[in-house]
C-alpha positions as CSV (number, residue, x, y, z in Angstrom):
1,X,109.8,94.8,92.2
2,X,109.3,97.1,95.1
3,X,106.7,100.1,94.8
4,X,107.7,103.4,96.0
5,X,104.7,105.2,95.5
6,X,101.7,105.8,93.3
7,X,101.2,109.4,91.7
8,X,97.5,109.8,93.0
9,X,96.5,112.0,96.1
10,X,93.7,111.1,98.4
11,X,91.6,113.8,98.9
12,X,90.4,113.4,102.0
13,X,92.8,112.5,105.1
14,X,92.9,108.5,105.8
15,X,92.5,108.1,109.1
16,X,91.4,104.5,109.2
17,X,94.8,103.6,107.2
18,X,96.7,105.7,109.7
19,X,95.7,104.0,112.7
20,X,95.8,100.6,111.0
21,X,99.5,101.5,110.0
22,X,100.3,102.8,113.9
23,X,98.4,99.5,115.2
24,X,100.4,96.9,113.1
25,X,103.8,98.6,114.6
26,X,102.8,99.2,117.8
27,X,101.9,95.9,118.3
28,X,105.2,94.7,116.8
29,X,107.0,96.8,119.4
30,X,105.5,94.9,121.9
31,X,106.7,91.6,120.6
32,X,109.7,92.7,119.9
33,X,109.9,94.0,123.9
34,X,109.0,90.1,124.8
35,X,111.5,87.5,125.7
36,X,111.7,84.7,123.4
37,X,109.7,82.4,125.9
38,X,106.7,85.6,125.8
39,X,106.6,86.1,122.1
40,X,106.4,82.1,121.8
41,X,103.5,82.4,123.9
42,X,101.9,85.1,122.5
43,X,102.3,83.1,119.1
44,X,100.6,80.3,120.5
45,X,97.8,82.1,121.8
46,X,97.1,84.7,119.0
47,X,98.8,83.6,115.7
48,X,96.5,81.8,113.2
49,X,96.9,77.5,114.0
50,X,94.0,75.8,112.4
51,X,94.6,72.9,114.4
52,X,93.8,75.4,117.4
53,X,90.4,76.1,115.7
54,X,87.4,74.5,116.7
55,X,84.2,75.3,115.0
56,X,82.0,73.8,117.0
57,X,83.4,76.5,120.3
58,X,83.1,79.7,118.1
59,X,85.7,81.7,120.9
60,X,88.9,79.9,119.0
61,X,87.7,81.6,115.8
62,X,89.2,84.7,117.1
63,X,92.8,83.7,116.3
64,X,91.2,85.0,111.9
65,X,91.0,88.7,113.5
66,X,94.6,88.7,115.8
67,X,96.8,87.1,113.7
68,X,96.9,90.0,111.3
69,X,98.2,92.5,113.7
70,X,101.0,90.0,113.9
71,X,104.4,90.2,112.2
72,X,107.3,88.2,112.1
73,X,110.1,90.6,111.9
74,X,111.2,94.2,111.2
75,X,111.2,93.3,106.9
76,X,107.9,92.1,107.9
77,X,106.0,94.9,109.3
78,X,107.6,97.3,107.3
79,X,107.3,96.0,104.1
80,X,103.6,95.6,105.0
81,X,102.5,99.0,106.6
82,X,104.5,100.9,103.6
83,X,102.6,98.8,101.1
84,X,99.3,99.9,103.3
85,X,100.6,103.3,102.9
86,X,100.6,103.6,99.1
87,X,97.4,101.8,98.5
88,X,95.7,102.2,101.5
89,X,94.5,106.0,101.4
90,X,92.9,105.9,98.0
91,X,90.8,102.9,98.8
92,X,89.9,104.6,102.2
93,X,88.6,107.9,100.4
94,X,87.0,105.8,97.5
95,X,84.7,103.5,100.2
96,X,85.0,105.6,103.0
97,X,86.2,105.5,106.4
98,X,84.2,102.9,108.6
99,X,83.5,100.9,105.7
100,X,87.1,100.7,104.9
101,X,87.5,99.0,108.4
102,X,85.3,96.6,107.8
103,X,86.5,95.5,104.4
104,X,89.8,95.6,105.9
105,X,88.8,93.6,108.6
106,X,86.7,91.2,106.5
107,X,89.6,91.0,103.7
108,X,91.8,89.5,106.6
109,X,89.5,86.9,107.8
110,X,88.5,85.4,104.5
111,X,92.5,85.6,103.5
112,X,92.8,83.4,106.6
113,X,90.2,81.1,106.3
114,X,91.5,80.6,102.7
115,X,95.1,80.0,104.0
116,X,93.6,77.8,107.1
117,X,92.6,75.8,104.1
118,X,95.3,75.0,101.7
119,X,98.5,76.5,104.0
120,X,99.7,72.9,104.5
121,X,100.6,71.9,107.9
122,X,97.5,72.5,110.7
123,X,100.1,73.1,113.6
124,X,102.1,76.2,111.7
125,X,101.2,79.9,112.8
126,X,100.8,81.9,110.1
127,X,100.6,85.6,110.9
128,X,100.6,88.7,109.5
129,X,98.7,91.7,108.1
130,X,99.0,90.7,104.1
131,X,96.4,88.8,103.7
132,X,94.4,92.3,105.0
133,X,96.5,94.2,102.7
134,X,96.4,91.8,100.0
135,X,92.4,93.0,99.8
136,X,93.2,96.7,99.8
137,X,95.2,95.9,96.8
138,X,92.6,94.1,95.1
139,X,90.6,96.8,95.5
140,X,92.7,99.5,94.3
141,X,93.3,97.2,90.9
142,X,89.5,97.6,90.9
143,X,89.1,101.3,91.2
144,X,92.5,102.7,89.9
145,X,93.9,100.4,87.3
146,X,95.1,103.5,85.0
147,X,96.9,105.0,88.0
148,X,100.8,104.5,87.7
149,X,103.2,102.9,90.3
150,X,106.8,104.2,91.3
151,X,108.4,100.8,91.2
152,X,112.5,100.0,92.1
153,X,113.6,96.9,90.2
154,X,117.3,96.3,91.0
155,X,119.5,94.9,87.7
156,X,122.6,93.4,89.7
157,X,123.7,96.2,92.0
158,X,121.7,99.4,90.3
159,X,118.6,100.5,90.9
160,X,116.2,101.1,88.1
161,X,112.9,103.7,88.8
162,X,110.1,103.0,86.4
163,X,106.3,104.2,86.4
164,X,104.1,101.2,85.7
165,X,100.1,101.2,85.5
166,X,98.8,99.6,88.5
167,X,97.1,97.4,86.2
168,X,100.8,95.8,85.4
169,X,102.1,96.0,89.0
170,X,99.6,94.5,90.8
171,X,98.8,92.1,87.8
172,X,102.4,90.8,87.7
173,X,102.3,90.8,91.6
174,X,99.1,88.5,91.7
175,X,100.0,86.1,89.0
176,X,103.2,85.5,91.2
177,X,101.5,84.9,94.0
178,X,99.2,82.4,92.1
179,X,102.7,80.7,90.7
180,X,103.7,80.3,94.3
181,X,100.8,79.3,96.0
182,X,100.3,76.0,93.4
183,X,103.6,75.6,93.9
184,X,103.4,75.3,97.3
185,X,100.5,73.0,97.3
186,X,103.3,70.3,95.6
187,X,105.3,71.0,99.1
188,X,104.7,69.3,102.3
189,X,104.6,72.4,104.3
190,X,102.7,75.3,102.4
191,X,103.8,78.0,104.1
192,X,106.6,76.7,105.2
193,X,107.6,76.9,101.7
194,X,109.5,80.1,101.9
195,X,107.7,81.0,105.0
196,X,105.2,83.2,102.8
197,X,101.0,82.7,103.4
198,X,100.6,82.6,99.7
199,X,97.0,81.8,99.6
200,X,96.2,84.2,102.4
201,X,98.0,86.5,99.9
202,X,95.7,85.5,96.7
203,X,92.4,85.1,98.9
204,X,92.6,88.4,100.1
205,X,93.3,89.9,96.4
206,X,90.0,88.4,95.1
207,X,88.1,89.2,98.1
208,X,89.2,92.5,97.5
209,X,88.7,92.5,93.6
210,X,85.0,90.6,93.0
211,X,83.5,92.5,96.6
212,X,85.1,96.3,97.1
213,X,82.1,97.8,94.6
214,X,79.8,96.6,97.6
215,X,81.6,99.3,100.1
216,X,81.6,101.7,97.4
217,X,80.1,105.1,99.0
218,X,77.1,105.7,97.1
219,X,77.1,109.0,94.6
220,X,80.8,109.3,95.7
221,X,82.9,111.1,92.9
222,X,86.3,109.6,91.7
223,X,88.4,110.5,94.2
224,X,91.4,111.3,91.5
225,X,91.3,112.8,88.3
226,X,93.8,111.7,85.2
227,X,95.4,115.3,85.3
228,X,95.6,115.6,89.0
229,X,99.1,113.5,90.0
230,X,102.4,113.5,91.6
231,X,105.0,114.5,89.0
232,X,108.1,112.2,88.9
């Protein structure tokens, strides 16, 4: 299943998302303008290795905040930044600017910390903003579950459009990810099982479910109303 778009406005602009969006490519173009023996580097240096962390000197913990500006490819970042874009903005006007930054920010490092833990192998990188984005779709499951989701699901060569509740999508979406990170646990590599962070991807989701009430503005209004929607 891939989502195409939800049918609920933001109604204020999302600046925050915006520039996390612009970020996450921007910094892809630059490793995409490195030679191989540059991007390996920059891998080595910034991607998230726990067997690079050291607790006890609290610098190498900075590797949790730069490895999720870090993609792998062009599926990568893109597949990311336009799931960003559908989610993103509503969560931004439900909490608010800043604070979505923060819970942004903080979604991604306890998504790593959780993957630093039960990825598998110490010396893989793992990068990538979906443990970040895995949050913001916690949190919209949280505060839209009644809002509905453009989804393409291919059957053999045709494309089929349905409108699911976001309850379903990112329901099915999380139990999958649950399925794959056990069953990576069975494998000697983790995330090397498919190349996917799953627990960054499941961390980040319950972050973003059990905590996103906290960054709630206070006295804030929905930010949608069941009538107001994008017709399909």
């Amino acid at each position: 299943m891939f989502p195409i778009r939800d049918t609920i406005r933001s109604r204020s602009f999302p600046i925050v998302n915006w520039i996390l969006i612009i970020v996450n490519v921007l910094v892809f173009f630059y490793e995409w303008s490195l030679t191989p023996e540059q991007l390996q580097a920059l891998i080595s240096n910034y991607a998230l290795i726990p067997a690079a962390i050291d607790i006890s000197h609290p610098l190498t913990l900075y590797r949790f905040l730069t490895h999720m500006f870090m993609h792998a490819g062009w599926f990568h970042v893109l597949s990311n930044v336009w799931v960003l874009y559908i989610f993103g903005d509503n969560v931004e006007d439900r909490i608010g600017g800043l604070r979505y930054l923060v819970f942004y920010l903080a979604g991604g490092v306890i998504a790593g910390v959780l993957q630093a833990t039960l990825g598998g192998d110490p010396s893989v990188p793992s990068l990538g903003a979906s443990g970040a984005i895995a949050a913001v779709m916690g949190a919209y499951f949280l505060f839209f579950p009644s809002a509905k989701v453009i989804t393409l699901i291919p059957i053999l060569i045709f494309p089929w459009f349905v409108e699911l509740p976001a309850l379903v999508f990112l329901g099915f979406w999380f139990v999958s990810q649950i399925f794959s990170g056990v069953l990576s646990l069975a494998t000697a590599g983790g995330v090397q099982a498919g190349g996917v962070a799953w627990w960054a991807h499941i961390g980040g989701f319950v972050y973003g479910l059990a905590l996103a009430r906290i960054f709630q503005l206070r006295n804030k209004p929905p930010s949608w109303h069941p009538d107001e929607y994008y017709p399909w």
